[in-house]
C-alpha positions in Angstrom: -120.4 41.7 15.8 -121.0 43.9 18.3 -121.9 47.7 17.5 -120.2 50.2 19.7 -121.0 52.9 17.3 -124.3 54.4 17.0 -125.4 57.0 15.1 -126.8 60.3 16.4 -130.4 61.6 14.8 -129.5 64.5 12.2 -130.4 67.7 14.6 -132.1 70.3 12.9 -130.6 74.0 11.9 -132.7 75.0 14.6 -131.6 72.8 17.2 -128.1 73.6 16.4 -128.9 77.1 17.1 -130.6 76.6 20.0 -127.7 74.3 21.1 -124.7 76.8 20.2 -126.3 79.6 22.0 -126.8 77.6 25.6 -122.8 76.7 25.0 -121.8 80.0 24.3 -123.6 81.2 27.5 -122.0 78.0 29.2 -118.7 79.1 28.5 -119.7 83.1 28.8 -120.3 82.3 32.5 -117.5 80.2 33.0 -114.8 83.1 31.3 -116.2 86.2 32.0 -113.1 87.7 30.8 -112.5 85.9 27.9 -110.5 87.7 25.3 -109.2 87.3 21.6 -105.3 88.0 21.8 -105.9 89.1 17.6 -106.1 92.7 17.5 -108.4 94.0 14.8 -110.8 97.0 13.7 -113.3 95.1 12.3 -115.0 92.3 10.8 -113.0 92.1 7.7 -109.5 92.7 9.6 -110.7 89.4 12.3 -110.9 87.3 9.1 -107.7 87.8 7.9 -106.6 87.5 11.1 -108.3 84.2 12.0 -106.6 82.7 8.6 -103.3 83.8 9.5 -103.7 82.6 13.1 -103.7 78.9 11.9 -100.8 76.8 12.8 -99.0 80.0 14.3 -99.1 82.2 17.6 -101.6 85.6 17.9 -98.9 87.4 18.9 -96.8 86.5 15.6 -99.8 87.4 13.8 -100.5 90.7 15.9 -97.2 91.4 14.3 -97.7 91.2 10.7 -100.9 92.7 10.4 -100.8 96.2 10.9 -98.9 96.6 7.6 -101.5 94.5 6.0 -104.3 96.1 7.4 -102.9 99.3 6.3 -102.2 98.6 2.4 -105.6 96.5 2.4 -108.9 98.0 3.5 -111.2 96.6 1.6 -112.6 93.0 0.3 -111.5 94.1 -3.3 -108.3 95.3 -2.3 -107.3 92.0 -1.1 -109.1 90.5 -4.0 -107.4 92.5 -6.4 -103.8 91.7 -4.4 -101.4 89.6 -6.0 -100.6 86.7 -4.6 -96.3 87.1 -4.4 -97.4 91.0 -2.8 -99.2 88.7 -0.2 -96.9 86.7 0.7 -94.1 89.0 1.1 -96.1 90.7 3.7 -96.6 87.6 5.9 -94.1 85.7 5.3 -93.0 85.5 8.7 -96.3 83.5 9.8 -95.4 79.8 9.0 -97.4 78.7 5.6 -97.8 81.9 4.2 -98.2 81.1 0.4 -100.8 78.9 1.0 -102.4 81.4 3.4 -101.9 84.0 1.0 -103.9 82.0 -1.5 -106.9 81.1 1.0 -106.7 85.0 1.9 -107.0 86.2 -1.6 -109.6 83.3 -2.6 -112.0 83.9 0.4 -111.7 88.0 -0.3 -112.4 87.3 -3.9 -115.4 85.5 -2.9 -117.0 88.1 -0.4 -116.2 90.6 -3.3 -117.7 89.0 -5.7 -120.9 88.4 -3.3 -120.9 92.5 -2.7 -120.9 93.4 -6.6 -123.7 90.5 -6.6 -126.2 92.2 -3.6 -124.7 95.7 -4.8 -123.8 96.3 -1.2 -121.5 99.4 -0.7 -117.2 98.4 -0.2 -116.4 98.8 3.5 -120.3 97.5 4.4 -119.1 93.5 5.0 -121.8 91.9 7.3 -121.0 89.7 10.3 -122.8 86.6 8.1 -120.1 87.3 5.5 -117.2 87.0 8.2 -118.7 84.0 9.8 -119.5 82.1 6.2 -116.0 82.5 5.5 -114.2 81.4 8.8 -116.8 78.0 9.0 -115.3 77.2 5.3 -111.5 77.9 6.6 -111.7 76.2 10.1 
């Protein structure tokens, strides 16, 4: 039987950096203008608004957000959130309850992470943002 297949070497971290960085230059040249439609303040705010994106349009989600954004400013406060709270707030994006559950979960997580570095509330990094959206998408 013939093998159409074949597999690919394993590419190293490295490599995959290396790799990511000449396609994001690729595609910076190609859109020089290239925008996110989410609106957002900051790193925690894109998160939640990358989650809430899913299955839904930016626009919908540019909708229910600002609300959201301003009862929950922090990791904790999202952590600390209860779920039904959540999901009243965004029940207009399509899957909310489980979105308010992957929400909640993921803030409970960076939370967590800050009490574990003792890093100040309001100081999330990038690397906590980008951890987080890798495990969602």
């Amino acid at each position: 039987m013939a093998r159409y297949c074949t597999r690919m070497p394993r590419e190293s971290k490295e490599a995959k950096g290396r790799r990511a960085g000449l396609i994001v230059d690729a595609l910076e040249k190609e859109m020089p203008e290239a925008k996110i439609a989410l609106e957002y303040q900051d790193e925690l705010q894109l998160l939640v608004s990358v989650m809430l994106s899913a299955q839904t349009t930016d626009a919908l989600v540019n909708q229910v957000t600002p609300a959201l954004f301003a009862k929950y400013r922090t990791a904790q406060d999202y952590a600390r959130a209860s779920i039904p709270e959540l999901e009243r707030m965004i029940r207009r994006i399509g899957l909310y309850r489980g979105k308010a559950r992957n929400v909640r979960a993921a803030m409970q997580r960076i939370a967590a992470r800050m009490v574990r570095e003792r890093m100040a509330p309001g100081s999330i990094g990038v690397e906590e943002i980008e951890r987080e959206i890798a495990q969602f998408v």
